[in-house]
C-alpha positions in Angstrom: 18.1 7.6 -27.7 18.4 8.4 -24.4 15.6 10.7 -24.6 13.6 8.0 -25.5 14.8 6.2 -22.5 13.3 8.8 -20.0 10.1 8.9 -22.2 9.8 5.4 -22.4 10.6 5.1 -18.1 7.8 7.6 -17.6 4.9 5.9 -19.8 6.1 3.1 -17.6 6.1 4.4 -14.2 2.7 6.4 -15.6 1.0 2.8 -16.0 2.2 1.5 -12.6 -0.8 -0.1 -10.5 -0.4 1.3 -7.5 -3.1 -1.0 -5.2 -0.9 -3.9 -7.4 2.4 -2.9 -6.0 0.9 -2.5 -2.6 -0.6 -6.0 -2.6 2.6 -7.9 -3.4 4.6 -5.7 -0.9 6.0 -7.5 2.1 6.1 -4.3 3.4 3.8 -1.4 1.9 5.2 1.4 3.6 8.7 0.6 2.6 6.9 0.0 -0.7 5.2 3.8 -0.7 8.6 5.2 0.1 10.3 3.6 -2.4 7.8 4.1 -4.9 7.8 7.8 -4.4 11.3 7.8 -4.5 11.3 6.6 -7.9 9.0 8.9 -9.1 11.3 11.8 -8.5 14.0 10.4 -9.4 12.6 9.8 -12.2 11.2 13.2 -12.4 14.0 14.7 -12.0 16.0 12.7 -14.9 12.8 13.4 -16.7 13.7 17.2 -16.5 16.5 17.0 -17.2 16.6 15.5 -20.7 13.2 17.7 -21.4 15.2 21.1 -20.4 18.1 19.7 -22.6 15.9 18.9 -25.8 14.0 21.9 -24.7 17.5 23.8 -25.1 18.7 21.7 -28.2 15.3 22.8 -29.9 16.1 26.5 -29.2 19.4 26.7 -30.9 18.2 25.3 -33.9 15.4 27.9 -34.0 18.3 30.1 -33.5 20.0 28.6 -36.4 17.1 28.6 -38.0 16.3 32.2 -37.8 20.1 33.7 -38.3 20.1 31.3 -41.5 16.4 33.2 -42.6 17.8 36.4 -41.7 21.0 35.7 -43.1 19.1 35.1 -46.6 17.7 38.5 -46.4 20.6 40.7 -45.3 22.5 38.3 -48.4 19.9 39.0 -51.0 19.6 43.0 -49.9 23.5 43.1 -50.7 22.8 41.2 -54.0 20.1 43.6 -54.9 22.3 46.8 -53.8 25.0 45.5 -56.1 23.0 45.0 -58.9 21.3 48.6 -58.6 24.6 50.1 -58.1 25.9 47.7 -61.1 22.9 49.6 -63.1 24.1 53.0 -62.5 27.2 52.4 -63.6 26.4 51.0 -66.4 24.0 54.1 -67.3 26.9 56.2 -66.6 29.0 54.0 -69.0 31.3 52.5 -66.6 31.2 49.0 -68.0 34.2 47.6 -66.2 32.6 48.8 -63.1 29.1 47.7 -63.8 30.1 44.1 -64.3 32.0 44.4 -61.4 29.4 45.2 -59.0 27.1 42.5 -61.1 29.4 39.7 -60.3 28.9 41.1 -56.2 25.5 40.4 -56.7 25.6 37.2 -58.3 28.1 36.0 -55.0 25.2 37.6 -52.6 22.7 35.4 -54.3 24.5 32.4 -54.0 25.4 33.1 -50.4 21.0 33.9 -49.7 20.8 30.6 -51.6 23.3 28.8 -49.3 21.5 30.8 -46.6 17.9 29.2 -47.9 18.6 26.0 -48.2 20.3 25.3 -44.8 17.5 27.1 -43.0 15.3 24.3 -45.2 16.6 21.3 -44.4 16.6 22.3 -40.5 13.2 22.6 -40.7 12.0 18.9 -40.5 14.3 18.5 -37.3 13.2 21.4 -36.1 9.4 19.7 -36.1 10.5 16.6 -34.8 11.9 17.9 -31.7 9.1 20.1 -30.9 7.0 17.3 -31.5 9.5 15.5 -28.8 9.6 18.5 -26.6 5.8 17.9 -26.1 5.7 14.3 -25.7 8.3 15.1 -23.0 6.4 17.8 -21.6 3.0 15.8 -21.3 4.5 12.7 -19.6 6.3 14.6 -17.1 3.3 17.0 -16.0 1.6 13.6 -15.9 4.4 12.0 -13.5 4.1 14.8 -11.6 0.3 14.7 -11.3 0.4 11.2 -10.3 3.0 12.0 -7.6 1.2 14.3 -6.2 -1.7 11.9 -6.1 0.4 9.1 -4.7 1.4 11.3 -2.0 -2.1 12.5 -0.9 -3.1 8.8 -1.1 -0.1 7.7 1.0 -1.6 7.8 4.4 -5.0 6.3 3.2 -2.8 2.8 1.2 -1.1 2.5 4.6 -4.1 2.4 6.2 -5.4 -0.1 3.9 -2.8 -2.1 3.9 -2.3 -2.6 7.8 -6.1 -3.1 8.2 -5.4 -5.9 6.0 -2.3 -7.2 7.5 -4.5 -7.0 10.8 -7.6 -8.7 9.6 -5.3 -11.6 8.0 -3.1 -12.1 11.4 -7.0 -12.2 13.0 -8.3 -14.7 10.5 -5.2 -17.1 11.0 -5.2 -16.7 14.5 -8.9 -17.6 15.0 -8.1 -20.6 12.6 -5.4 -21.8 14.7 -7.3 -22.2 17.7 -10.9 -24.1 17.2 -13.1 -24.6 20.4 -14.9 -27.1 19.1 -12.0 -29.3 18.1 -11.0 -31.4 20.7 -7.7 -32.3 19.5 -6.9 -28.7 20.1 -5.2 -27.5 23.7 -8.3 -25.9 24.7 -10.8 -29.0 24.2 -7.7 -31.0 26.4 -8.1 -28.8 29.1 -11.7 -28.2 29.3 -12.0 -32.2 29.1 -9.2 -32.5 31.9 -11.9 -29.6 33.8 -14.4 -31.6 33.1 -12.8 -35.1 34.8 -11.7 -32.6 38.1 -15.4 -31.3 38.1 -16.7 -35.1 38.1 -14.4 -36.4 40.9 -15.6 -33.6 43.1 -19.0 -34.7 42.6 -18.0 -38.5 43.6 -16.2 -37.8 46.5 -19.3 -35.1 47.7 -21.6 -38.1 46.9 -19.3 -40.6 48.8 -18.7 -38.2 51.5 -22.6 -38.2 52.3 -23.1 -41.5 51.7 -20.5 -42.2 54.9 -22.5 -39.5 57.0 -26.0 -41.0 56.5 -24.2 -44.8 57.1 -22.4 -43.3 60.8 -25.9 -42.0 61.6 -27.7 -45.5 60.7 -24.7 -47.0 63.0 -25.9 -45.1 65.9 -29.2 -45.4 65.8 -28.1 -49.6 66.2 -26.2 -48.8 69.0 -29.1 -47.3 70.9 -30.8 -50.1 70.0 -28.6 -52.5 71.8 -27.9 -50.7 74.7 -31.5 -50.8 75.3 -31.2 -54.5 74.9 -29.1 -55.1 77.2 -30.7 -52.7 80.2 -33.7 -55.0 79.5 -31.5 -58.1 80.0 -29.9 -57.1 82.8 -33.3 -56.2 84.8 -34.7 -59.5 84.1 -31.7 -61.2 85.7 -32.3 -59.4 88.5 -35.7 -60.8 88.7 -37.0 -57.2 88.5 -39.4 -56.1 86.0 -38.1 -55.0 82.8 -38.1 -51.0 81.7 -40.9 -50.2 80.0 -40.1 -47.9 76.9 -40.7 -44.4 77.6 -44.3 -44.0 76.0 -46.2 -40.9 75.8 -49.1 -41.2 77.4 -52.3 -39.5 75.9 -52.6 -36.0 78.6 -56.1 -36.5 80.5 -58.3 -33.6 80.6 -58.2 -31.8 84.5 -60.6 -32.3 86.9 -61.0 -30.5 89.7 
């Protein structure tokens, strides 16, 4: 039964999905590890019952065997018996003769004891070398696949961090939409934008004041002029003339 067991724990472990494991692993190099560490333990209990059916099987072929040659040593003492039975009977020793006779007949029975057990180990003697090799295939395939999950290891880690990677990526992109304006970064680019505008107002305002201080001026001179006017005429003088460029006369000498 326990044989069984092992057998039926390496079909098992033999029709483990690996990329399946890995993909419903929080973490797939804790995964690996423990994954390989199950196949040798279970490799190892695997030996174990093999090499001890492996050794049951050899002692009944032993059995086996000293029954077969049992049966013959058995039935070469039955037939020396009866030959020697034979020439005492030719020499007219009757009592002897019949003596030796009954030594054969015992021999026979004991090569016929001999026979039959040697028989009826047989069938068990199939049957665990039929286990033996069931045994023997699914552990050189547990083995194989160890071996493969071990050269693979580096190349499933990979795989499996590029994927953690790419999915931390994707969410993190998803988190954060430019475009949404809900989001922090449309806030601040429309609290950038509202800054950006105010600068422009007061710019505009600020030359909008500059051009009305130069209009102011340009009254006061105005005014001045005015009143210099004003004043000459009060004086009863004759009022300034505004300075007026006269047209330049062409020289004559």
């Amino acid at each position: 039964m326990a044989k069984q067991s092992i057998f039926g724990r390496i079909s098992t472990l033999m029709k483990a999905n690996v990329n399946a494991l890995l993909d419903s692993a929080e973490d797939p190099q804790k995964m690996l590890d423990q994954l390989v560490r199950d196949f040798s333990n279970s490799i190892a209990d695997a030996e174990s019952a093999v090499a001890e059916t492996i050794g049951n099987l050899r002692l009944l072929e032993r059995d086996h065997q000293e029954d077969i040659q049992a049966a013959a040593e058995w039935g070469n003492k039955a037939l020396a018996a009866s030959r020697k039975a034979d020439e005492l009977r030719g020499a007219g020793n009757i009592a002897d003769a019949d003596k030796f006779d009954n030594l054969a007949k015992i021999a026979l029975q004991r090569q016929i004891s001999e026979e039959n057990e040697a028989r009826a180990v047989e069938p068990t003697i199939a049957s665990q070398t039929e286990v033996v090799a069931k045994l023997k295939d699914g552990l050189n395939g547990m083995k194989q696949k160890l071996e493969e999950l071990k050269s693979k290891r580096s190349e499933l880690l990979a795989r499996a961090k590029t994927a953690e990677a790419q999915n931390k990526v994707h969410d993190a992109v998803k988190s954060i939409d430019v475009l949404d304006p809900t989001s922090e970064l449309g806030r601040f680019e429309d609290k950038v934008r509202r800054q950006e505008a105010l600068a422009a107002g007061k710019q505009e305002l600020a030359a909008s004041s500059l051009d009305a201080q130069f209009e102011a001026l340009e009254d006061v001179g105005e005014l001045t002029e005015v009143e210099a006017r004003l004043a000459a005429i009060k004086t009863g003088g004759t009022p300034p003339a505004a300075a007026i460029n006269a047209p330049s006369q062409p020289y004559t000498p």
